[in-house]
C-alpha positions as CSV (number, residue, x, y, z in Angstrom):
1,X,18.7,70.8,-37.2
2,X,21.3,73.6,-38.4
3,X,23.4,71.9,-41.5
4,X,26.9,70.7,-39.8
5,X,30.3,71.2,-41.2
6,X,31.5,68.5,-43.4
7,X,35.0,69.0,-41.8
8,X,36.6,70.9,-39.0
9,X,38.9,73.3,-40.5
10,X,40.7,73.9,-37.6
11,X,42.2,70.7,-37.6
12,X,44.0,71.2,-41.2
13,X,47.0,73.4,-41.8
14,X,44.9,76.4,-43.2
15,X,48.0,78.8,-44.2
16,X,50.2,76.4,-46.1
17,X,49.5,76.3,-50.0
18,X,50.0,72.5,-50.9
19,X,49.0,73.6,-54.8
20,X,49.4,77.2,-56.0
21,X,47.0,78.5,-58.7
22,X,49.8,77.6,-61.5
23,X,49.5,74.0,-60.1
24,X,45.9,73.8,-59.9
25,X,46.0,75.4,-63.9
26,X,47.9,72.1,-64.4
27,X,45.6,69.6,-63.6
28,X,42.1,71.7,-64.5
29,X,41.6,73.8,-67.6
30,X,39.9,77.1,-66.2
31,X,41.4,80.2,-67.6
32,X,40.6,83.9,-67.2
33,X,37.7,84.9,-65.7
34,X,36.4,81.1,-65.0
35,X,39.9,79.7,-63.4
36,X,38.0,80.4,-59.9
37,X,40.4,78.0,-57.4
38,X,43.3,80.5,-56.4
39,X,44.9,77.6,-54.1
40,X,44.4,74.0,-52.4
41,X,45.5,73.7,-48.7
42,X,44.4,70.3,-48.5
43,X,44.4,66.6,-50.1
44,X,43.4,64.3,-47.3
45,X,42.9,60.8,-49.2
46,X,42.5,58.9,-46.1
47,X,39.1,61.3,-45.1
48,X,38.3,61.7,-49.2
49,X,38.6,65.7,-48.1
50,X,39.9,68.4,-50.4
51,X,40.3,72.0,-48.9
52,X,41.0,74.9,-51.5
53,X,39.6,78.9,-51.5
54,X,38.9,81.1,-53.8
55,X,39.6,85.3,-52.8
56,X,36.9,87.0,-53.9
57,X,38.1,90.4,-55.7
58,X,36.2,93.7,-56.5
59,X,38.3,93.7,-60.1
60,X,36.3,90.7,-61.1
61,X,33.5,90.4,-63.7
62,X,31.1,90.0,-60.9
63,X,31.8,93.0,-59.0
64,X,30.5,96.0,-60.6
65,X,26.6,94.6,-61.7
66,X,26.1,91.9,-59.5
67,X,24.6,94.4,-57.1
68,X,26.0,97.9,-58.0
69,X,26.8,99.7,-55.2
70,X,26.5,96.1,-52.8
71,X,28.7,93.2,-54.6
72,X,27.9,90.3,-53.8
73,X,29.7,87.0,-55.0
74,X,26.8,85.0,-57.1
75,X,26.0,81.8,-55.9
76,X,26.7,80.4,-59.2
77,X,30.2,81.3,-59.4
78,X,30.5,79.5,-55.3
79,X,29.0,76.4,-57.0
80,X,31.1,76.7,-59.9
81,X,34.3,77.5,-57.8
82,X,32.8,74.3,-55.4
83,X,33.0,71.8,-58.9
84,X,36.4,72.9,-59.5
85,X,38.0,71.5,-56.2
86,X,36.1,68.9,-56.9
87,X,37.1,68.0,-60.4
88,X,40.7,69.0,-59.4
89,X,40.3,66.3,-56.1
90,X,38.6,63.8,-59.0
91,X,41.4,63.8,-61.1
92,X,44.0,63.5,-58.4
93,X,42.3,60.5,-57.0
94,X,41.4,58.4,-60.2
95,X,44.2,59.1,-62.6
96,X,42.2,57.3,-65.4
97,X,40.5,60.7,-66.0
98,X,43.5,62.9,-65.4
99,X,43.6,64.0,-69.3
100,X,40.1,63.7,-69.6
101,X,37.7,67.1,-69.8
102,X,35.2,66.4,-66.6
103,X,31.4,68.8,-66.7
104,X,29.2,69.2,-64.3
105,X,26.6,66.5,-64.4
106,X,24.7,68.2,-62.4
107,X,24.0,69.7,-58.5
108,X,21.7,68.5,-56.0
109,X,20.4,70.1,-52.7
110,X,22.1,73.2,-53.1
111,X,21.5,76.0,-50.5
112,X,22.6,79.2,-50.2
113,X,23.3,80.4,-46.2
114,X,25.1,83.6,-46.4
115,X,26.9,86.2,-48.7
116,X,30.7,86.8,-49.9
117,X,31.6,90.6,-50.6
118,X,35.0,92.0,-52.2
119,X,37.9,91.1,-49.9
120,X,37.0,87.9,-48.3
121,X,38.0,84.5,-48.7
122,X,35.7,81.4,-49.5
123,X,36.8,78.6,-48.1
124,X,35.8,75.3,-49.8
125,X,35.3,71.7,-48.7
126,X,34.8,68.7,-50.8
127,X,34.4,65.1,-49.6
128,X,34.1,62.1,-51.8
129,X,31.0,60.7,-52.2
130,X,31.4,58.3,-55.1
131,X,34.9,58.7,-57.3
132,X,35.1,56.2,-60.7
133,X,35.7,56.6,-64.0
134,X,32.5,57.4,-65.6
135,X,31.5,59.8,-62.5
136,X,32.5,61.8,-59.3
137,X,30.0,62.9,-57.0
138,X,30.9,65.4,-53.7
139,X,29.6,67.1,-51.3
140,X,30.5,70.3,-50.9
141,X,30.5,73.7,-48.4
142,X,31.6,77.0,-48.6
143,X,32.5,79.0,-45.4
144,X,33.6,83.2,-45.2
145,X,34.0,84.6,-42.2
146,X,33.5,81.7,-39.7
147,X,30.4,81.0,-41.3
148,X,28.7,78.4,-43.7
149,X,27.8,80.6,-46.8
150,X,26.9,77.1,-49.7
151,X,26.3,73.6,-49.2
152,X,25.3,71.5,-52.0
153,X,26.2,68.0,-54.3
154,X,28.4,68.3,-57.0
155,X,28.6,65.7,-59.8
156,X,31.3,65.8,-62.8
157,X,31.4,63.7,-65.3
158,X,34.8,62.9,-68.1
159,X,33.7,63.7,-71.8
């Protein structure tokens, strides 16, 4: 059976920015080259759904070797662009860990259904698995064009 959706986008408000990147900077310490969340559309705690995207650009550090000549965005950067909705979500919903640094604990079942070039938009979905204080665990999709691109488990855990 083909993997389903983990939401319907088309039932959230898509085009209104709830946090801007300076918001998300905020709540998440990313910087430079690793602040990968440029916005959050979405914060549904009834549904335990967050909704962000990151724009993939040709200027970043990706772009020229990763392939020359055919960019792709690395899978590692959608997982790592995947944990930080999540830990931004985490720390929204359990404000014990708001000032704490949260790391990946780990990923599970990750899979890889499509590529993301230079001028496109990832779309990323997290819903709540399991939110506490020692741990938050999500699962999470990526979609580009229309299509399912990542799907995988996230884990964080506050240091």
């Amino acid at each position: 059976m083909p993997p389903q959706p983990l939401v319907d986008l088309a039932k959230y408000d898509l085009e209104t920015v709830k946090y801007t990147a300076d918001d998300i900077r905020k709540v998440i310490p990313h910087r430079g080259a690793m602040a990968l969340l440029d916005g959050v559309v979405a914060v549904d705690d009834v549904n335990g759904i967050a909704i962000g995207y990151k724009d993939a650009r040709a200027d970043e550090f990706w772009a020229a070797g990763h392939f020359p000549g055919n960019p792709l965005l690395p899978g590692v950067v959608m997982i790592e662009a995947a944990g930080q909705l999540a830990v931004f979500f985490y720390k929204l919903c359990c404000p014990e860990v708001s000032s704490r640094l949260v790391v990946f604990g780990g990923v599970d079942d990750v899979r890889f259904r499509g590529s993301v070039r230079p001028g496109e938009r990832v779309w990323l979905v997290t819903r709540k698995v399991e939110m506490n204080r020692r741990v938050a665990k999500c699962e999470s999709q990526a979609f580009s064009g229309g299509r399912l691109v990542f799907e995988g488990k996230v884990i964080g855990i506050p240091v």
